[in-house]
FITOR-289098 format. One record per atom (N, C-alpha, C): atom name; residue number from 1; x, y, z. Coordinates in Angstrom, 2 decimals. Layout:
[node CA NUM [X Y Z]]
...
END
This chain:
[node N 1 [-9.85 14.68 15.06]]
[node CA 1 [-9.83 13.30 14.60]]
[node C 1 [-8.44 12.99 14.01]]
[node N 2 [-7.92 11.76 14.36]]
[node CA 2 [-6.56 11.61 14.12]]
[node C 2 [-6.57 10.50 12.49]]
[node N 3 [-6.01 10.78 11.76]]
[node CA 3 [-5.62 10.36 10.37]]
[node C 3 [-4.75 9.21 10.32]]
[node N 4 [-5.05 8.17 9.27]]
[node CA 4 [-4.15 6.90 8.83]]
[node C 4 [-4.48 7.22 7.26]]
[node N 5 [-3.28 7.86 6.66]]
[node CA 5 [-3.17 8.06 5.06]]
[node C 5 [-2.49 7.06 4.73]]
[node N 6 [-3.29 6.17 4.39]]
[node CA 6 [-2.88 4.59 3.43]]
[node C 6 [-2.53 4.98 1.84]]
[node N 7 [-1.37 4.62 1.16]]
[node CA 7 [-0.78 5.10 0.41]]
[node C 7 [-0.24 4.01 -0.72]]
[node N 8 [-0.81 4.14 -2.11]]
[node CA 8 [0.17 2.69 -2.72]]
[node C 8 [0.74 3.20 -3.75]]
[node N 9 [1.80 2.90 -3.16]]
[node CA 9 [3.29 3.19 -3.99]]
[node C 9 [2.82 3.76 -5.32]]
[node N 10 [3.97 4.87 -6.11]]
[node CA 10 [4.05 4.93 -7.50]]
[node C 10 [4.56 4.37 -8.65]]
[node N 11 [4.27 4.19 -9.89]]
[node CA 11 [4.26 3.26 -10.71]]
[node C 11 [6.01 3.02 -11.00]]
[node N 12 [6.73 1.31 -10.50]]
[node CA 12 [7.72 0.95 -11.09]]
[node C 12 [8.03 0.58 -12.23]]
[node N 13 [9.23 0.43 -12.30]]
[node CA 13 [9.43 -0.36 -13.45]]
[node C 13 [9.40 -2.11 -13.84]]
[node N 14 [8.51 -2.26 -14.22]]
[node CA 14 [8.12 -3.90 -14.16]]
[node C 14 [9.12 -4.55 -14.71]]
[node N 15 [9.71 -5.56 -14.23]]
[node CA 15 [11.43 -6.02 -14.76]]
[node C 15 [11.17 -7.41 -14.82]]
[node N 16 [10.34 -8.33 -16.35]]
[node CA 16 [10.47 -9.44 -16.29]]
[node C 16 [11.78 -10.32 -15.23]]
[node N 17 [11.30 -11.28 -14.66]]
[node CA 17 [12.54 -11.93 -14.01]]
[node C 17 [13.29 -11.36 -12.89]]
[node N 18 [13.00 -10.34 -12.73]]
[node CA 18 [13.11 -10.19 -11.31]]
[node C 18 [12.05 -9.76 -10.62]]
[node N 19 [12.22 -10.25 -9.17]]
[node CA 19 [10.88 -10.24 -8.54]]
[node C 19 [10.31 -8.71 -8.08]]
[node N 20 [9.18 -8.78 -7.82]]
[node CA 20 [8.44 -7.35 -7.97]]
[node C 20 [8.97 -6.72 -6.87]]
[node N 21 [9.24 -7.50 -5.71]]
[node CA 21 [9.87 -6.93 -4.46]]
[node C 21 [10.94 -6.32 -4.46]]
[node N 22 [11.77 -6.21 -5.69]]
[node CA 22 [12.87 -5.92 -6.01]]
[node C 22 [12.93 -4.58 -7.13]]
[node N 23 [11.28 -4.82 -7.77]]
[node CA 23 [11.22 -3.28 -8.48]]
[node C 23 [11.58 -1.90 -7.83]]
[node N 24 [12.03 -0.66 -8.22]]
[node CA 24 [12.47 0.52 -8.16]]
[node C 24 [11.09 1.17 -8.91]]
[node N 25 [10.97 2.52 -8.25]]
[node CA 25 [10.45 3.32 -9.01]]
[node C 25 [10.85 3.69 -11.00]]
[node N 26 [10.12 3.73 -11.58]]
[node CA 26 [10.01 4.43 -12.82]]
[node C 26 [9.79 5.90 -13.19]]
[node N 27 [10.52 6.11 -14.29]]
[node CA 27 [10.87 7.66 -14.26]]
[node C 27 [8.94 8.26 -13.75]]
[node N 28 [7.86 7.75 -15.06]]
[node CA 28 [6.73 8.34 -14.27]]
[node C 28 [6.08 7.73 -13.21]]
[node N 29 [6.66 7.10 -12.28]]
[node CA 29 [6.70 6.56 -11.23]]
[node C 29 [7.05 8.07 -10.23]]
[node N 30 [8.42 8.52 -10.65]]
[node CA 30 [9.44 9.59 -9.37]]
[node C 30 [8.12 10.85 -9.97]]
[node N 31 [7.98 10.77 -11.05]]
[node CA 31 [7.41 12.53 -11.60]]
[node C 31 [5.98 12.42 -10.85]]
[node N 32 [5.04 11.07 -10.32]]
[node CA 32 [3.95 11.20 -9.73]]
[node C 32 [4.30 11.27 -8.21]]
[node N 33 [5.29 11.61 -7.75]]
[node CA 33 [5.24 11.75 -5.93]]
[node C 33 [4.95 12.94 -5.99]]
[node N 34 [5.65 14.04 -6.96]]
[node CA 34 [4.96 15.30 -6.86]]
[node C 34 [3.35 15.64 -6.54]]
[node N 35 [2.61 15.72 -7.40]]
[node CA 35 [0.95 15.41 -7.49]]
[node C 35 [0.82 14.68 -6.24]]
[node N 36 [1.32 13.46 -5.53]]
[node CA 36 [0.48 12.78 -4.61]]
[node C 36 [1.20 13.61 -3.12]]
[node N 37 [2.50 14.32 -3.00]]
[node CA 37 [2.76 15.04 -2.59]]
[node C 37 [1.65 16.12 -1.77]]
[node N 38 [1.35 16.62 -2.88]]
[node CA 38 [0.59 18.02 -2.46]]
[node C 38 [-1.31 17.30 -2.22]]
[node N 39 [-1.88 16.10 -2.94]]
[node CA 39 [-2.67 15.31 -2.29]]
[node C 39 [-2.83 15.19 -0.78]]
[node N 40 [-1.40 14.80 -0.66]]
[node CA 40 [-1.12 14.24 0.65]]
[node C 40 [-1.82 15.62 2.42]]
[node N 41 [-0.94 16.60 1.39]]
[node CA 41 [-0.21 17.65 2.22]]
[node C 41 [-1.46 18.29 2.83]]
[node N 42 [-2.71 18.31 2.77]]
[node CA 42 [-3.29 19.05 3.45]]
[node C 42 [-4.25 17.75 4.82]]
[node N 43 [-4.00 16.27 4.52]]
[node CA 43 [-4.08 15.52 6.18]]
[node C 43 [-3.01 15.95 6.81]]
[node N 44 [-1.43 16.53 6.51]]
[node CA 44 [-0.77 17.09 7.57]]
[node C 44 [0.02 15.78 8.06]]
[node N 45 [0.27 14.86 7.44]]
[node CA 45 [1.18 13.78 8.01]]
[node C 45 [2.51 14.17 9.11]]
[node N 46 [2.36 13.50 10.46]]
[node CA 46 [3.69 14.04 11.10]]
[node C 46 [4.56 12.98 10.66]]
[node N 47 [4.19 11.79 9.85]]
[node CA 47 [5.74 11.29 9.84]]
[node C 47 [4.70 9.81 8.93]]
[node N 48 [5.90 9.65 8.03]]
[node CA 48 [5.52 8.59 6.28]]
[node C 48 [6.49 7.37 6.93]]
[node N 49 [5.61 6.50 7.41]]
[node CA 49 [6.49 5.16 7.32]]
[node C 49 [6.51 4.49 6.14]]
[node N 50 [6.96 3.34 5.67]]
[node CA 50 [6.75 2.70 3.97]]
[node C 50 [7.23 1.24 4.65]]
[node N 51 [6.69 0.53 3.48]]
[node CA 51 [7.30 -0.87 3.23]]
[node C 51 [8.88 -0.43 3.03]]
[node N 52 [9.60 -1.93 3.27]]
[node CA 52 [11.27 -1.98 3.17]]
[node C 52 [11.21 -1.80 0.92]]
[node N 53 [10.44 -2.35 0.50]]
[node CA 53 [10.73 -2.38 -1.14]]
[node C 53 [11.19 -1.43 -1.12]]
[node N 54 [11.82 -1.04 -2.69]]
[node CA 54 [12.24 0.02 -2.82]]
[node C 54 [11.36 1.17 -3.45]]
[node N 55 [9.78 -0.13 -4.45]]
[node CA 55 [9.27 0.97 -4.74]]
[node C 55 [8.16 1.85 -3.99]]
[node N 56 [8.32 1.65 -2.75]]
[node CA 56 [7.47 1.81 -1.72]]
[node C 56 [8.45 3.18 -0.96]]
[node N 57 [9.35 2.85 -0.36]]
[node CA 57 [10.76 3.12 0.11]]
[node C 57 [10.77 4.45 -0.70]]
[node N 58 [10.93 4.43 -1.99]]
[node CA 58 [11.19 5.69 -3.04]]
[node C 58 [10.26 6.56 -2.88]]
[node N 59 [9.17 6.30 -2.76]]
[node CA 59 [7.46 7.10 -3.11]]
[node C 59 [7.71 7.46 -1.69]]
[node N 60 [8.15 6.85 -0.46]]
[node CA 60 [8.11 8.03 0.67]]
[node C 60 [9.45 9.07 1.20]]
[node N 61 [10.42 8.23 0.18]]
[node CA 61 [11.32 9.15 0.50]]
[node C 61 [10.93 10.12 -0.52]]
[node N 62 [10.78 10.28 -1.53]]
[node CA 62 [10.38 11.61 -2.25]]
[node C 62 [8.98 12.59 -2.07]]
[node N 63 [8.13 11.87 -1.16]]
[node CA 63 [6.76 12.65 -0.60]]
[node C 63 [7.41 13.42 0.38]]
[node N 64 [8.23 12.48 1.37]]
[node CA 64 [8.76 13.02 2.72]]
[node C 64 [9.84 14.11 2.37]]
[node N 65 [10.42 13.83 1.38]]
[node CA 65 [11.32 15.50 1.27]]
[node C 65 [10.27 16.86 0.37]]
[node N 66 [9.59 16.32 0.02]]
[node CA 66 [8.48 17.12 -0.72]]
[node C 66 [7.71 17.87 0.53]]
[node N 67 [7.35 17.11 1.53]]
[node CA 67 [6.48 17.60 2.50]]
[node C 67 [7.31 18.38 3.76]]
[node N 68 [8.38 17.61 3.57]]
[node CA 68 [9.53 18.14 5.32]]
[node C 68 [9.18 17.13 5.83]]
[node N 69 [9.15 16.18 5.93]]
[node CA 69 [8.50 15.19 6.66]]
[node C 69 [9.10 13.86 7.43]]
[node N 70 [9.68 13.55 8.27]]
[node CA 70 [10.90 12.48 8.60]]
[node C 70 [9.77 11.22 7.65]]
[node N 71 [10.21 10.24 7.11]]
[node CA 71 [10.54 8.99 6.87]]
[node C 71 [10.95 7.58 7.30]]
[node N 72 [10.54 6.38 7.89]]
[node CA 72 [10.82 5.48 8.24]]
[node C 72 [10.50 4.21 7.64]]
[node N 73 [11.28 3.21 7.80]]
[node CA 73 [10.61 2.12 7.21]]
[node C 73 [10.00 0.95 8.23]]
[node N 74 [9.17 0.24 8.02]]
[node CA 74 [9.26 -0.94 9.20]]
[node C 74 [8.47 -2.43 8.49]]
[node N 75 [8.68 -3.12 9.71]]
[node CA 75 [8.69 -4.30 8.82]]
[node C 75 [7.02 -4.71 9.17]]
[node N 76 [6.41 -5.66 7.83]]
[node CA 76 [4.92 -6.29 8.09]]
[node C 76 [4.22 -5.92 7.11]]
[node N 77 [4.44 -4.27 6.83]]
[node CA 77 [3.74 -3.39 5.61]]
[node C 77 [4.44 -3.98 3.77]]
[node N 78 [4.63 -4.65 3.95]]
[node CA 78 [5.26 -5.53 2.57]]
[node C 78 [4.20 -6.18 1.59]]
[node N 79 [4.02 -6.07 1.01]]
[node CA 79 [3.24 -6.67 0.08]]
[node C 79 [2.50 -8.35 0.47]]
[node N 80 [1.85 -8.97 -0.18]]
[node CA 80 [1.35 -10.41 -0.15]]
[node C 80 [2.77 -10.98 -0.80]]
[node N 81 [3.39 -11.63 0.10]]
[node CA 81 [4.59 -12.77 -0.50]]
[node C 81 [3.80 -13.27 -1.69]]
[node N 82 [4.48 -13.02 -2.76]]
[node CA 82 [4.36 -13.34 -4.24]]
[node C 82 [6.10 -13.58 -4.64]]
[node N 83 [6.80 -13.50 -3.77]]
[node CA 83 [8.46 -14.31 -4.07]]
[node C 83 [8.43 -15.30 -4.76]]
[node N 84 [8.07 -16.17 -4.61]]
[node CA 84 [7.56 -17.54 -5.53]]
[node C 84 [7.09 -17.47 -6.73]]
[node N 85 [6.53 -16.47 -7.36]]
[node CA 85 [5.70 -16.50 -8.50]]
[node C 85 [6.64 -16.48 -9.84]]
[node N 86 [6.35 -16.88 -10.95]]
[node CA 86 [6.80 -16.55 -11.83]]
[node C 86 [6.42 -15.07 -11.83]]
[node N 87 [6.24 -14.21 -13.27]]
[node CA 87 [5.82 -13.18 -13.99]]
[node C 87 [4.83 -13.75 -14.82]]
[node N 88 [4.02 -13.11 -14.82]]
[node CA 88 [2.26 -13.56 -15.08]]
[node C 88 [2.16 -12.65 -16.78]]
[node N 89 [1.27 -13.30 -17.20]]
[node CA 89 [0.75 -12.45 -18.64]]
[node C 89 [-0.65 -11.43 -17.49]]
[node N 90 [-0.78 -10.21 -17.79]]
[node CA 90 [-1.58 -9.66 -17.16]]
[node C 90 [-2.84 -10.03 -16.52]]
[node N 91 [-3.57 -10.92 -17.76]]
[node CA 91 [-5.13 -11.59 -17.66]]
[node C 91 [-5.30 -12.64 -16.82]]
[node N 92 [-3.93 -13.72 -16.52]]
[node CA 92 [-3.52 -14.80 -15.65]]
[node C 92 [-3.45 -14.28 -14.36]]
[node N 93 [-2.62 -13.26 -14.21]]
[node CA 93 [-2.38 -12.77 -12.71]]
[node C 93 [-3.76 -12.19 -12.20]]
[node N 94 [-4.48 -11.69 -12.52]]
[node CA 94 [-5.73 -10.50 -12.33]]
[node C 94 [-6.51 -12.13 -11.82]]
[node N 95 [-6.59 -13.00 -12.97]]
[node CA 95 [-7.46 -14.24 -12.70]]
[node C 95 [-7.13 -14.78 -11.10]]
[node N 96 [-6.15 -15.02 -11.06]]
[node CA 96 [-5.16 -15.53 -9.50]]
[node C 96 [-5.33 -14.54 -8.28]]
[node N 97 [-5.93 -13.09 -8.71]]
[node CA 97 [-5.53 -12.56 -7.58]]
[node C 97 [-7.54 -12.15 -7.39]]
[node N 98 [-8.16 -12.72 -8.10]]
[node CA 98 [-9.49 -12.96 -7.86]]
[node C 98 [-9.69 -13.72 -6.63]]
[node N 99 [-9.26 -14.81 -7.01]]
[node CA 99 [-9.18 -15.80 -6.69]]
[node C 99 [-8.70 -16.08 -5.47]]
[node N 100 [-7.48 -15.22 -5.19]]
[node CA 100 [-6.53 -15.03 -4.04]]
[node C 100 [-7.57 -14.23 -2.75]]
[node N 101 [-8.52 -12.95 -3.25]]
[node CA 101 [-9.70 -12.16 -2.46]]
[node C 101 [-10.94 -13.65 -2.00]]
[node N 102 [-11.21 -13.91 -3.61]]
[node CA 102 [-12.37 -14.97 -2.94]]
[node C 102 [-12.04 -16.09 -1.98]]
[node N 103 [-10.78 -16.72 -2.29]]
[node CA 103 [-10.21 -17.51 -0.91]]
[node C 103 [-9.36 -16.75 -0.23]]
[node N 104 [-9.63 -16.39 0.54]]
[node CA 104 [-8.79 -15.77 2.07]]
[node C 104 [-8.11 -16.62 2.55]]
[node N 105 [-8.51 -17.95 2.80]]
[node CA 105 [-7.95 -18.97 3.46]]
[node C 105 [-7.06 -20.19 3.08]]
[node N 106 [-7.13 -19.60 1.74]]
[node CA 106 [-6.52 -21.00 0.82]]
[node C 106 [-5.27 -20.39 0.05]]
[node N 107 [-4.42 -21.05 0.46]]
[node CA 107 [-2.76 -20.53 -0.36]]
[node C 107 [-3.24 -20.88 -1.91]]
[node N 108 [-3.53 -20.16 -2.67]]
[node CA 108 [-3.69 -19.98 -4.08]]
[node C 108 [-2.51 -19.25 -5.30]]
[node N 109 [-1.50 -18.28 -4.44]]
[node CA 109 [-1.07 -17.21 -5.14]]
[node C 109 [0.39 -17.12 -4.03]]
[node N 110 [1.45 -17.39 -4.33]]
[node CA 110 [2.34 -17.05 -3.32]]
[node C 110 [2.24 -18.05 -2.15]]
[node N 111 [3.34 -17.12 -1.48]]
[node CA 111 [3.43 -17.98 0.10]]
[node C 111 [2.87 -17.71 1.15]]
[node N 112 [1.70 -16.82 0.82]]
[node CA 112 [0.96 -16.83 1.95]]
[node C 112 [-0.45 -16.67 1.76]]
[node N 113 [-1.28 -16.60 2.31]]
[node CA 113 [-3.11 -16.60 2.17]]
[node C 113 [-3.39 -15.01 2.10]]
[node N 114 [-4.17 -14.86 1.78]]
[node CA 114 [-4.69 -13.71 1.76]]
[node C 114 [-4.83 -13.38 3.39]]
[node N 115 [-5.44 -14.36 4.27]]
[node CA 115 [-5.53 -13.95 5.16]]
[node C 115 [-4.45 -13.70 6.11]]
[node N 116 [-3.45 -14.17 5.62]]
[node CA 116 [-2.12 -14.13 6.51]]
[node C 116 [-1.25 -12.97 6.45]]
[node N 117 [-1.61 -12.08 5.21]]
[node CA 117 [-0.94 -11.28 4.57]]
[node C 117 [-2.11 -9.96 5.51]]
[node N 118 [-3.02 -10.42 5.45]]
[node CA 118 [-3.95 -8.89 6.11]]
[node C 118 [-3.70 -8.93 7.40]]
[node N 119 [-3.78 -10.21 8.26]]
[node CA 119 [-2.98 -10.43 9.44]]
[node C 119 [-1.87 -9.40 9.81]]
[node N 120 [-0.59 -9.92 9.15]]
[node CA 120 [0.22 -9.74 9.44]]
[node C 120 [0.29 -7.95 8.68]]
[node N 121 [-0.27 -7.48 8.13]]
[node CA 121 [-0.36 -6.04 7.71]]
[node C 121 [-0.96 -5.10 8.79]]
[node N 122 [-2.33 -5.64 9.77]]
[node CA 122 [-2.89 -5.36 10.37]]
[node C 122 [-2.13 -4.97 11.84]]
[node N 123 [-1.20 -6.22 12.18]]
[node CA 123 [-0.14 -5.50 13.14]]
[node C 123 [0.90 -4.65 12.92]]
[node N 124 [1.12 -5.20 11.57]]
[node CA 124 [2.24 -3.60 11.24]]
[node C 124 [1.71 -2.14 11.68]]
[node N 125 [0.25 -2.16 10.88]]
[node CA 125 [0.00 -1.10 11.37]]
[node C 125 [-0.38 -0.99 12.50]]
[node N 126 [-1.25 -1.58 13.34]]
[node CA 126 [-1.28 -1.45 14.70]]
[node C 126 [-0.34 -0.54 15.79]]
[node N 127 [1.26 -1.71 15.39]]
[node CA 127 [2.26 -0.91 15.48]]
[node C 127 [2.94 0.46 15.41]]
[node N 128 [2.59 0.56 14.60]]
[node CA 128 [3.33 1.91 13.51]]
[node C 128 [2.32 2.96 14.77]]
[node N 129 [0.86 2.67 14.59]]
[node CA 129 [0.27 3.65 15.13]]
[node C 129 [0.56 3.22 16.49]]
[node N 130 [0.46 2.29 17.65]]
[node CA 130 [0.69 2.87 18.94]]
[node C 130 [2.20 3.30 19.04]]
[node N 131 [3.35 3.56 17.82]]
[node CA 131 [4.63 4.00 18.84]]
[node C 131 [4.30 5.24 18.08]]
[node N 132 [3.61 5.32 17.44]]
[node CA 132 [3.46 7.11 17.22]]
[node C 132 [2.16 7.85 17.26]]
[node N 133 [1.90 7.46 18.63]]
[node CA 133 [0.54 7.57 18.80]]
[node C 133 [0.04 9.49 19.05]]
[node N 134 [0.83 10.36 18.74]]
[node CA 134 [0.03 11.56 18.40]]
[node C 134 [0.32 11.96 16.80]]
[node N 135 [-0.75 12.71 15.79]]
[node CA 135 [-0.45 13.38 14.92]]
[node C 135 [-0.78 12.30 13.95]]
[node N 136 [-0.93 12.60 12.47]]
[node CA 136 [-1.52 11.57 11.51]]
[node C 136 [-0.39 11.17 11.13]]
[node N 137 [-0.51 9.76 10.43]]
[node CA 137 [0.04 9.18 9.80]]
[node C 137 [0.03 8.78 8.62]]
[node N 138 [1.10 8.87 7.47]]
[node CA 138 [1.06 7.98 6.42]]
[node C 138 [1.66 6.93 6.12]]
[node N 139 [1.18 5.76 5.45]]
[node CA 139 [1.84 4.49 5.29]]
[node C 139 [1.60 3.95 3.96]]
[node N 140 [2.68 3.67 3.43]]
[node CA 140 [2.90 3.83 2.14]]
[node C 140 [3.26 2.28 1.67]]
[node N 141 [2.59 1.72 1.36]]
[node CA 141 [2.39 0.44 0.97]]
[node C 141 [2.10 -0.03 -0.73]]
[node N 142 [1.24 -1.04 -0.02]]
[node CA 142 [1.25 -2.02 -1.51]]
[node C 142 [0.02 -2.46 -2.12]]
[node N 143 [-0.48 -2.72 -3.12]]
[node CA 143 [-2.24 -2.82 -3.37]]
[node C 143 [-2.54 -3.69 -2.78]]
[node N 144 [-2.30 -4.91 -2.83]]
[node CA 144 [-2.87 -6.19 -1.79]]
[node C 144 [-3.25 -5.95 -0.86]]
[node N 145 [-2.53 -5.71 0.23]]
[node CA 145 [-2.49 -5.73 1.37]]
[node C 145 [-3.13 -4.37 1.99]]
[node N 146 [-3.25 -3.39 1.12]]
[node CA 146 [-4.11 -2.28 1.54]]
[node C 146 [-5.46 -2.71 1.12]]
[node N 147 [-5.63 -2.63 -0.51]]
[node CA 147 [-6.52 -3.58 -0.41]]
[node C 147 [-7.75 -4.21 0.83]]
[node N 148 [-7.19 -4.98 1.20]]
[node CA 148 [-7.45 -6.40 2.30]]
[node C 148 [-7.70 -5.70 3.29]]
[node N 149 [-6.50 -4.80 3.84]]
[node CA 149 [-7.09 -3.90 5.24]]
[node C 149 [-8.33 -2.86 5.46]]
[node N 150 [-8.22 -2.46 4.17]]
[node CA 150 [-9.57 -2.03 3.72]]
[node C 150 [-10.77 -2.39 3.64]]
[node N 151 [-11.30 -2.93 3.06]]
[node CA 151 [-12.13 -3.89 2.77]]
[node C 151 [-12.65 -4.46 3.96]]
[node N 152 [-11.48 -4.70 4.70]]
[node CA 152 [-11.57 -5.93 7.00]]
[node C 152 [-12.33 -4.97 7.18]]
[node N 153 [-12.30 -3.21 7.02]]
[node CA 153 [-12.73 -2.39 8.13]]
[node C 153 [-13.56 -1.41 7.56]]
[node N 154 [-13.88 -2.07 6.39]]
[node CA 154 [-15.46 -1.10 5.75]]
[node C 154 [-15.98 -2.00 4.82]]
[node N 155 [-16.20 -3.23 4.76]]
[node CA 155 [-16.88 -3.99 4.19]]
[node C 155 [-17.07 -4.33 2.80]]
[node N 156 [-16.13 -3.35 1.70]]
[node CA 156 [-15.90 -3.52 0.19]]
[node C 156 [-15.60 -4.43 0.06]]
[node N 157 [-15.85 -4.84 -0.91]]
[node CA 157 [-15.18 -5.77 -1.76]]
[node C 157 [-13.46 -5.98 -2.35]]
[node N 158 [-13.06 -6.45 -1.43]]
[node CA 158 [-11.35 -6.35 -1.90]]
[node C 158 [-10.99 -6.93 -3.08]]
[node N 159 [-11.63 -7.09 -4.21]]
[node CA 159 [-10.75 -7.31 -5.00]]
[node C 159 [-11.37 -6.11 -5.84]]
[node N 160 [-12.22 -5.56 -5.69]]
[node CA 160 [-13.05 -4.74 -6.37]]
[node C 160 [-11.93 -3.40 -6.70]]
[node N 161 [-11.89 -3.16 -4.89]]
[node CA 161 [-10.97 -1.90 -4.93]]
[node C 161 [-9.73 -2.69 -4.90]]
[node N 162 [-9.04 -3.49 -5.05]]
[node CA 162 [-7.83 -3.63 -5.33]]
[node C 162 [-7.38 -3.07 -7.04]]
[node N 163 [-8.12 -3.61 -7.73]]
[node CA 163 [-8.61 -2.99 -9.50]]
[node C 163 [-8.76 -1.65 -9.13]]
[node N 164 [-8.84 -0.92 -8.58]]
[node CA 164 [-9.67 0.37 -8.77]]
[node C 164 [-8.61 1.25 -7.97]]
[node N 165 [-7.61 0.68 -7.24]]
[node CA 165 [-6.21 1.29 -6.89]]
[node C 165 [-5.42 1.99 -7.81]]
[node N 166 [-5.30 3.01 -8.01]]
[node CA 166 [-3.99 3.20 -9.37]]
[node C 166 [-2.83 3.42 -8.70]]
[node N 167 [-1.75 3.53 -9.46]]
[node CA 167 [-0.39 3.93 -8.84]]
[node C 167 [0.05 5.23 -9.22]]
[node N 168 [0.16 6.18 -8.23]]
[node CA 168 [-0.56 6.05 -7.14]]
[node C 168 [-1.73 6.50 -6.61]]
[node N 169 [-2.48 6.16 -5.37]]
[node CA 169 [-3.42 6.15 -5.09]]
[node C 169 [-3.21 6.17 -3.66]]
[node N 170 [-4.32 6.88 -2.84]]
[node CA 170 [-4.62 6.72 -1.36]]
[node C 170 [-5.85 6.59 -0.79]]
[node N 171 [-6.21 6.50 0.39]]
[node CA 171 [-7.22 6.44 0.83]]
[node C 171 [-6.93 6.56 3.06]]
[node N 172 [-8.19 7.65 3.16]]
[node CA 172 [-7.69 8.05 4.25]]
[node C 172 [-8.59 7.88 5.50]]
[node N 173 [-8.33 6.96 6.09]]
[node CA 173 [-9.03 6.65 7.33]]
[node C 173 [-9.16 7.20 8.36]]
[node N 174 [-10.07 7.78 9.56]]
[node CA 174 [-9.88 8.12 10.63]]
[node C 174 [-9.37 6.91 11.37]]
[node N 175 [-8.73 7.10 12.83]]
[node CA 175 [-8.43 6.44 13.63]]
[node C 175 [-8.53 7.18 15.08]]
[node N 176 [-9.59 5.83 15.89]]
[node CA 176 [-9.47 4.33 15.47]]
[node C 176 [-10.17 3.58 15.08]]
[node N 177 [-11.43 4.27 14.05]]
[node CA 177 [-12.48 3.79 14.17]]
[node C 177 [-12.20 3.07 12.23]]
[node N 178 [-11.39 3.80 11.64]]
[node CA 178 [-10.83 3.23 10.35]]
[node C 178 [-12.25 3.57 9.40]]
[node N 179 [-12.81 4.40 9.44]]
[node CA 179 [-14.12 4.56 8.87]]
[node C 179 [-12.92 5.76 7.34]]
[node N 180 [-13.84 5.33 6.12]]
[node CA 180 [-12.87 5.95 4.95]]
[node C 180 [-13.91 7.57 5.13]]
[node N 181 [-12.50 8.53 5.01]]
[node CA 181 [-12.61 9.53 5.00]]
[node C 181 [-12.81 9.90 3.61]]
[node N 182 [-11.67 9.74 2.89]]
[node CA 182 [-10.99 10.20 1.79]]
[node C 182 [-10.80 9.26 0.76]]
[node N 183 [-11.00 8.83 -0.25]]
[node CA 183 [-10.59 7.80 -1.48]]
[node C 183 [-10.00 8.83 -2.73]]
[node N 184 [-8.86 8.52 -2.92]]
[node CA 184 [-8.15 8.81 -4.12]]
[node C 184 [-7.83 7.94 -4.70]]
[node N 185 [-8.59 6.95 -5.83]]
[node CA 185 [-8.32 5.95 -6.87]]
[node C 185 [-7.22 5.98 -7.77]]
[node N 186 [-6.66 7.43 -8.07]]
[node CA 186 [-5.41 7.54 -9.06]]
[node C 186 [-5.48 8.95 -8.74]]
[node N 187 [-3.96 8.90 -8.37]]
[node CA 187 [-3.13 10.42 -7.99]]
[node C 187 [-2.78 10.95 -9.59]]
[node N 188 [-2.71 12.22 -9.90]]
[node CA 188 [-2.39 12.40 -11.07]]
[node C 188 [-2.94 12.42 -12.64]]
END
């Protein structure tokens, strides 16, 4: 059975005023790739694609030298466009991104719908897996949008497990049937 290790990033550094897309890993951000490292290491990943962010970007370049593992980035696996947003008081944003699960269809949060964002996540990966179509994969993403893909292809509740994501966290699907193998809520 062939593996999709869905992966969300380790904890950045939250930088009022600049946008989240722009966060970097945090020191216990770099010290948890270790732990999710050796998590990782026994699905056997032949190769860690990531979102372009950096704190996405970081968590697989430091799994992928942890494991031997080539590294790539590609585009689609990016978070829910939240470019637009201010910086939220915690209880405001959590409220919005309720809100953002219960309407799928309604631009509530950012520049795009919930549903546009699982859309367009859904071909990333699509992608990712037919040009590397032998050997498992990991993809190292973002809570939203894993989240959402989740949830399309086993029926949870996405905002449920979006809360219940830690950084970091994985969860491991067979493919192609995307049925959850594996749930790791918080690496570490």
């Amino acid at each position: 059975m062939r593996k999709l290790i869905l992966i969300k990033h380790a904890s950045p550094y939250v930088v009022p005023g600049t946008p989240p897309e722009r966060w970097r890993l945090s020191d216990k951000g770099i010290e948890a790739c270790a732990p999710l490292a050796e998590r990782v290491r026994p699905h056997a990943p032949a190769l860690i694609v990531t979102s372009a962010e950096p704190k996405a970007a970081e968590t697989g370049k430091l799994v992928g030298e942890r494991l031997g593992v080539p590294v790539e980035e590609a585009d689609g696996l990016e978070e829910h466009d939240r470019s637009n947003v201010p910086h939220m008081r915690s209880g405001e944003f959590i409220s919005h991104m309720e809100l953002l699960f219960r309407r799928p269809r309604e631009l509530v949060l950012g520049s795009e719908t919930a549903e546009e964002a699982a859309e367009r996540f859904q071909a990333a990966v699509d992608d990712v897996l037919a040009k590397h179509a032998a050997g498992n994969v990991a993809i190292i993403s973002h809570g939203t949008v894993l989240a959402l893909f989740i949830a399309q292809h086993t029926k949870q509740n996405g905002f449920d497990l979006w809360r219940r994501l830690g950084l970091p966290s994985m969860v491991v699907m067979d493919v192609p049937g995307f049925a959850v193998v594996e749930m790791v809520e918080k690496v570490g």
